[in-house]
C-alpha positions in Angstrom: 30.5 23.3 12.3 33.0 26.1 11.3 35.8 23.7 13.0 35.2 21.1 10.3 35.1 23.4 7.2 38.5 25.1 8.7 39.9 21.5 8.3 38.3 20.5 5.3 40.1 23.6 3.6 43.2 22.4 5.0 42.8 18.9 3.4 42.4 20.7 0.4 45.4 23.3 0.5 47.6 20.4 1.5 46.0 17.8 -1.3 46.7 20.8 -4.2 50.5 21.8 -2.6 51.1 17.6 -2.8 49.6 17.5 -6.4 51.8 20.8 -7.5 54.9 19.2 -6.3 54.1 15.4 -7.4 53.4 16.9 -11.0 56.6 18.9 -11.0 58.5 16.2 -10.1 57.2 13.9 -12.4 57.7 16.3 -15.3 61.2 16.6 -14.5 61.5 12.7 -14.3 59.2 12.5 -17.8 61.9 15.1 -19.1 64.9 13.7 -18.0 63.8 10.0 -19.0 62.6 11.7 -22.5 66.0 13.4 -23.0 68.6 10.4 -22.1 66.8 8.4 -25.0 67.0 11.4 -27.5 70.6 11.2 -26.7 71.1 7.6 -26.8 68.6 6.6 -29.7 69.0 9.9 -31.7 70.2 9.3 -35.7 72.4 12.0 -37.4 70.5 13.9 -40.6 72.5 15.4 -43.4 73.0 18.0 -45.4 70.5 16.6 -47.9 67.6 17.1 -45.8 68.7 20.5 -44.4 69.0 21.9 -48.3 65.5 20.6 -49.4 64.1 22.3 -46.1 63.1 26.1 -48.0 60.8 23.6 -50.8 59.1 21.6 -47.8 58.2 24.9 -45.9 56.5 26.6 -48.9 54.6 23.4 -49.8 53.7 23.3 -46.3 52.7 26.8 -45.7 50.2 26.5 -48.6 48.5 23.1 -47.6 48.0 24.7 -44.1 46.4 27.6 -46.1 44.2 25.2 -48.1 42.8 24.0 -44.9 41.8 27.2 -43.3 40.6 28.5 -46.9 37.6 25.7 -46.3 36.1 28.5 -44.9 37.2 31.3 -46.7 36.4 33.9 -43.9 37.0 34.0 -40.0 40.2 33.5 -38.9 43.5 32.1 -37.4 46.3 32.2 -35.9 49.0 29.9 -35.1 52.5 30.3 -33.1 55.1 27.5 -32.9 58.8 26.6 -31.1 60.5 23.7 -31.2 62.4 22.8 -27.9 65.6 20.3 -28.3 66.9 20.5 -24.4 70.3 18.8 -25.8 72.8 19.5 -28.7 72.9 15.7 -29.4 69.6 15.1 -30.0 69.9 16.0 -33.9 73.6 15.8 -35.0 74.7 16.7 -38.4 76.9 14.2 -40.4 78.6 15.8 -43.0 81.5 14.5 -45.3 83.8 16.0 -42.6 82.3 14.0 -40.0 79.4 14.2 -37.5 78.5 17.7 -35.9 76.9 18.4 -32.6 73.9 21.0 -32.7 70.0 22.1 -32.9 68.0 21.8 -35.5 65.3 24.3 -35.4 62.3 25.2 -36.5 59.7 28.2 -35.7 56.5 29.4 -37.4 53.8 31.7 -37.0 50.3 32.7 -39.0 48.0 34.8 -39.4 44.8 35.1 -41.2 41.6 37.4 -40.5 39.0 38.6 -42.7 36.3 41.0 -42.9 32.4 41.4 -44.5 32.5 44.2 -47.2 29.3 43.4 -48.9 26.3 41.1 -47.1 27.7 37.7 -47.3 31.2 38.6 -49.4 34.1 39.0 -47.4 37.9 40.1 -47.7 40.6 39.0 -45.6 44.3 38.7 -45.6 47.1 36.3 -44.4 50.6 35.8 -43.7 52.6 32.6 -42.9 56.0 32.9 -41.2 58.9 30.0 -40.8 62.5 30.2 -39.9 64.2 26.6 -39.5 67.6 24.9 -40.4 70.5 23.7 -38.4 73.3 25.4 -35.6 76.0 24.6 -33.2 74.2 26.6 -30.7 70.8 26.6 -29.1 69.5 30.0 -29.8 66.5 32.1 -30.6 67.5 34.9 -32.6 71.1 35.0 -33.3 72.5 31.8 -34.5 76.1 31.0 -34.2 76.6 31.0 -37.9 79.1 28.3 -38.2 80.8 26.0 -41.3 77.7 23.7 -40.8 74.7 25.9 -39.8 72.3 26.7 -42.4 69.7 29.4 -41.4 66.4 30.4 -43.5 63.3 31.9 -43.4 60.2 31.5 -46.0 56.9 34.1 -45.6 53.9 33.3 -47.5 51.3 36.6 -47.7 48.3 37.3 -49.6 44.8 38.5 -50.3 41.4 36.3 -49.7 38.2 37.4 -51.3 35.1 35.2 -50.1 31.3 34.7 -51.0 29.9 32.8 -48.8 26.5 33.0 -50.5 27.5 31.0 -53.7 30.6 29.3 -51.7 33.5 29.8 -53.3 36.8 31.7 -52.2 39.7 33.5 -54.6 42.9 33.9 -52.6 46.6 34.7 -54.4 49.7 36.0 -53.2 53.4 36.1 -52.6 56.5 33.6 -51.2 59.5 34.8 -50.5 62.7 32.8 -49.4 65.3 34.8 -46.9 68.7 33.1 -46.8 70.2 34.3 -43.5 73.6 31.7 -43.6 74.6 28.5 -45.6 77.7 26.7 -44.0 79.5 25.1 -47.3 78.6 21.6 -46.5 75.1 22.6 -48.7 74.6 23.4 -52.2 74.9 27.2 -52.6 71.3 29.1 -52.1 69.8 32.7 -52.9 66.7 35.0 -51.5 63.9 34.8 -53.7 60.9 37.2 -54.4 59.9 35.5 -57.5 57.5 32.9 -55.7 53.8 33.6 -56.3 50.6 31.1 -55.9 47.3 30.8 -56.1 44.0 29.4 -54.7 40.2 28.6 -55.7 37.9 26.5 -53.9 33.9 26.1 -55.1 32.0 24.4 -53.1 34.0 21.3 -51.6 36.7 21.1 -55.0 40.0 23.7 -54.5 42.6 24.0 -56.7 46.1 25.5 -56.0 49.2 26.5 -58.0 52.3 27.3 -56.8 54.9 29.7 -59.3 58.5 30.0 -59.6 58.6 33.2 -62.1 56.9 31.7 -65.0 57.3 28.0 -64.4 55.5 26.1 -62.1 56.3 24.0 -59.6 53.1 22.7 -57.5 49.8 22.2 -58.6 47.4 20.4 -55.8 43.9 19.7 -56.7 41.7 18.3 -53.3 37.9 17.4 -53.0 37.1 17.9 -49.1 33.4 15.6 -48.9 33.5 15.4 -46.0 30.3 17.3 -44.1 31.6 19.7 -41.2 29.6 21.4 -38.9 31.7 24.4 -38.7 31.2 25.0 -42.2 27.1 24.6 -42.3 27.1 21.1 -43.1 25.8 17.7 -41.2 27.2 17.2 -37.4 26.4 14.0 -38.2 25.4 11.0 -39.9 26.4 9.2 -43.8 27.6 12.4 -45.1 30.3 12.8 -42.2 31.8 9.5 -43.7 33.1 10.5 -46.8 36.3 11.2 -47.5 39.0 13.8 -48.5 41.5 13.1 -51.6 44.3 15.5 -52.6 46.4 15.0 -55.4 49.6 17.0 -55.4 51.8 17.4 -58.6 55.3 18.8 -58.3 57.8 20.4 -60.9 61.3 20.6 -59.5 62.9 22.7 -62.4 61.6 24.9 -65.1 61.7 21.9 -67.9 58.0 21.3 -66.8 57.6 17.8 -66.5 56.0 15.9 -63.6 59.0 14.7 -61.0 57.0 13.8 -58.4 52.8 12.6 -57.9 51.4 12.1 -54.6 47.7 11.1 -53.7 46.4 11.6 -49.8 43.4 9.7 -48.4 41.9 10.8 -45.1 39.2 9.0 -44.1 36.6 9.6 -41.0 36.2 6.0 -39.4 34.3 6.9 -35.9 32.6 10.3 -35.0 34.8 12.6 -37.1 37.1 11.5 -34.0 38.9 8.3 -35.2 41.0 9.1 -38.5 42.6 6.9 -40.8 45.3 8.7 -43.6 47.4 7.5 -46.3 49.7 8.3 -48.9 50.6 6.7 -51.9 53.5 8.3 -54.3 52.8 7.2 -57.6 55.4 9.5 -59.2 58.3 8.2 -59.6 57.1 4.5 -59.4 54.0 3.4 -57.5 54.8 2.9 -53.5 53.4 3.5 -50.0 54.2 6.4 -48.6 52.8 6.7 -45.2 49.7 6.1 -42.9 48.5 7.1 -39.7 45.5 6.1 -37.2 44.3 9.9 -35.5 42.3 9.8 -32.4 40.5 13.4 -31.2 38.3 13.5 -28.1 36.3 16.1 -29.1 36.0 16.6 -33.0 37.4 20.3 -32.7 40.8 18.6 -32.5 42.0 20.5 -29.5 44.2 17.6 -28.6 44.5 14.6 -30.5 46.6 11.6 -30.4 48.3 9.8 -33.7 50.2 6.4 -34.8 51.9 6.8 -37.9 54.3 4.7 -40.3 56.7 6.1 -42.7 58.6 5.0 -45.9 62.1 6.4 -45.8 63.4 6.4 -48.4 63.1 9.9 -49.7 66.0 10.4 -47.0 67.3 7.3 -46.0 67.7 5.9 -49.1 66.7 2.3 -48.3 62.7 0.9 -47.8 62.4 0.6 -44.1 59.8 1.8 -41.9 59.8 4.1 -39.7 57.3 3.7 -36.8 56.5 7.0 -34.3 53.5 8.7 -32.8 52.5 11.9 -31.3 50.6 13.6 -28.5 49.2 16.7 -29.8 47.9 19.2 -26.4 46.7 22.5 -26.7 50.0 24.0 -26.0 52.4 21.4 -26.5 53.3 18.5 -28.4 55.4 15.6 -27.5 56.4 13.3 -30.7 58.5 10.8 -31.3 59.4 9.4 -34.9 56.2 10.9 -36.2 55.7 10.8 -40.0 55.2 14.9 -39.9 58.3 15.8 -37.7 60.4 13.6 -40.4 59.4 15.3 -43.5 59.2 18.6 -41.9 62.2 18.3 -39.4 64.9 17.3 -42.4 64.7 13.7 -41.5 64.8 14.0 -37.8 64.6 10.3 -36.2 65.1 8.3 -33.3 64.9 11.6 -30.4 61.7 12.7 -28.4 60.7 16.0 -29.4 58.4 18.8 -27.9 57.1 22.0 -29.6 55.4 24.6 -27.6 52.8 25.7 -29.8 48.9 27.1 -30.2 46.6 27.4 -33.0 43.1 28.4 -33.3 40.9 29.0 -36.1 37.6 30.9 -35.7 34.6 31.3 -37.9 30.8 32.6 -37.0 31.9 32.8 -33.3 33.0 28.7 -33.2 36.5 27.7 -32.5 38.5 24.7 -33.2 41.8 23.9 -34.4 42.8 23.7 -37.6 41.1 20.8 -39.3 38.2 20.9 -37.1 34.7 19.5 -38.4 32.9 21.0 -35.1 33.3 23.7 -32.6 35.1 23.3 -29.6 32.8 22.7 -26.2 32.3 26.0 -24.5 30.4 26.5 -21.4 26.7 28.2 -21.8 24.7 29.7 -19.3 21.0 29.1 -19.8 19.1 31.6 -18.0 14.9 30.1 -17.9 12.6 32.9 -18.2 10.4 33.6 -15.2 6.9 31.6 -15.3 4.3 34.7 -14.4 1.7 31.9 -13.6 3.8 30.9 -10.4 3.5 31.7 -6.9 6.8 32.8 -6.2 7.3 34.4 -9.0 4.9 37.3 -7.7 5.7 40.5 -5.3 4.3 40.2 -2.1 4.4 43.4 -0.5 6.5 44.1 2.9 3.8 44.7 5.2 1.5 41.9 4.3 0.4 39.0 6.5 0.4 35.9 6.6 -2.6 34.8 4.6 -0.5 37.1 1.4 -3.3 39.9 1.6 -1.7 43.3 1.8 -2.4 45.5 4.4 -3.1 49.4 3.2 -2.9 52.7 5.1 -5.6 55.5 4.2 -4.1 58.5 4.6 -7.0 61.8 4.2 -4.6 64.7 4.3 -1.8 66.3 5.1 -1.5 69.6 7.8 0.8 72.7 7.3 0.8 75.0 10.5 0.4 78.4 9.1 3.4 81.5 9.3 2.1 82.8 12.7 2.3 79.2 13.9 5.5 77.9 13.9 6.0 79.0 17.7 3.3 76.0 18.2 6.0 73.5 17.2 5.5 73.2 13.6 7.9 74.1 10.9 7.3 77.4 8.7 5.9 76.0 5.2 6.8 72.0 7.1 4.7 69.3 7.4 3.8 69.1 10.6 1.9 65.5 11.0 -0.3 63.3 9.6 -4.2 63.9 10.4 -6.8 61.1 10.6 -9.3 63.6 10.0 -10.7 67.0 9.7 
């Protein structure tokens, strides 16, 4: 018997070492195969896309923040890096011609609250992004060239919940850090002077984004959608409705509306199968962009997408752009995705992978961000003991086999007195056990 569990181990030691090896080397083959079509497929972006890049991050930074405001207590965090294994993978083109390098982006956040008051709660956050374009594949000191361009934008602020009535307050700070600009870019400066704001009642938010004393975004949503992880229905018609957003956007202090963008997303299966859509309708009415969104488990732990851009906010012409995206717990694997081209200055035709993790937590459930339910955890469920069973009951050691217990009667105990301990017994001992008198 012990022969064939020695080689049933075996089989198994040997099956694992093949499967560690196997997987290695098809990751290496996935990569390789991944990074020869960057190189061959990969289009140049330009200085264009690089010098809007500060305005994308602080418009992003706050509709991540809308999302986890949903809530308005809990918290999250989220880390980022995006990997580019080969400098031709996102070449600059530049009126002096096209430029080898790494575009780069990586981003942290932060938010955790507190309860200060039953069922009122105060929290803080802080988002962190450092992206832009170098002739060297760094970390944390760029080479600073004539082309690179190197910034970072922090979004911070205060959160004040009451979950009782359901409404959050939250307000803070943006600041813009300007490490380099190569002079292929319009000229840039640091900025303290961004501030914003956010209030959300009941499933209608509204936030404002400030550049001194002129705006420059106001987004109002309506999130009808029922979640679970907010007390609403796991299921059923209520899960079926959808979320609008309608973002306005001001891009200099005359005050007018330059730009008007309405977002659909729309559950279609099981708060797992998504449909989204944008429309701009400022300046002129066009499509924007859509994508189909598959998540196994509604948490969105790891999800899947299709999606189909308009370029020509960068391209300057009307075709589409077709991409999709893996999204794992730790990693995601893109390739012409509508999100890595707005957010990535324009970035098309090249695989890309960012090693990443975000969770979001709130009354001990945990999903990612966007989540309607909590993510599948494994529970113990330990059955109390039925006192009406058999085995349930002590059976004492020496009983027999019928269950009745057996007893021992003992009458008394003996002491051998002083003078008597030459007898055998112990001075003050017990000396035996005594049947009787």
């Amino acid at each position: 018997m012990w022969i064939n569990v020695v080689f049933f181990e075996a089989d198994v030691i040997l099956y694992f070492i093949c499967y560690i090896f196997f997987m290695r080397f098809l990751s290496k083959i996935l990569l390789i195969g991944l990074s020869l079509s960057g190189i061959v497929l990969a289009d140049a972006i330009k200085p264009s896309g690089l010098s809007m890049g500060g305005a994308v991050a602080r418009d992003l930074q706050l509709s991540e923040i809308r999302d986890i405001m949903r809530g308005g207590r809990g918290g999250y965090w989220d880390l980022g890096l995006l990997y580019l294994p080969f400098r031709t993978q996102t070449p600059l083109l530049s009126e002096y011609g096209e430029h080898e390098g790494f575009a780069f982006r990586h981003h942290l956040a932060a938010f955790g609250s507190g309860e200060v008051a039953p069922d009122k709660h105060l929290g803080m956050l802080l988002w962190y992004e450092r992206s832009g374009w170098d002739g060297e594949d760094f970390f944390l000191f760029p080479q600073y060239n004539d082309f690179s361009i190197q910034r970072s934008v922090v979004t911070w602020g205060f959160t004040f919940t009451d979950s009782r009535v359901g409404w959050t307050l939250a307000a803070g700070m943006q600041h813009q850090n300007v490490e380099h600009v190569g002079r292929v870019y319009p000229h840039e400066d640091d900025s303290l002077a961004y501030s914003w704001a956010h209030l959300r009642f009941g499933r209608a938010s509204a936030q404002a984004n400030f550049y001194r004393t002129d705006w420059r975004l106001f987004r109002f949503s309506l999130d009808l959608e029922s979640r679970a992880v907010y007390g609403g229905a796991p299921s059923g018609p209520s899960t079926y409705l959808p979320n609008v957003s309608l973002a306005m956007y001001n891009d200099d202090s005359r005050g007018d509306v330059d730009s008007l963008r309405l977002d659909w997303e729309q559950n279609l299966y099981g708060q797992r199968l998504y449909a989204e859509v944008a429309f701009d309708l400022l300046p002129g009415r066009s499509f924007h962009s859509a994508a189909f969104k598959f998540y196994p488990d509604p948490s969105r732990m790891v999800g899947f997408e299709a999606t189909c851009l308009r370029r020509h906010l960068h391209s300057g012409s009307n075709d589409f752009l077709w991409g999709g995206a893996i999204d794992l717990l730790f990693a995601r694997f893109a390739y012409n995705a509508a999100y890595d081209y707005e957010h990535l200055f324009g970035t098309k035709g090249t695989f890309l992978v960012e090693f990443k993790f975000n969770l979001a937590s709130i009354d001990g459930m945990l999903f990612n961000r966007g989540g309607t339910r909590s993510a599948p955890l494994e529970t113990n469920v330990i059955k109390p003991m039925d006192q009406s069973s058999r085995h349930s009951e002590i059976t004492p050691l020496n009983a027999d086999k019928s269950g009745d217990a057996k007893t021992v009667d003992a009458r008394g105990i003996r002491y051998e007195k002083p003078n008597s301990a030459s007898n055998g017994g112990t001075v003050g001992g017990p000396a035996g056990m005594e049947g009787g008198k």
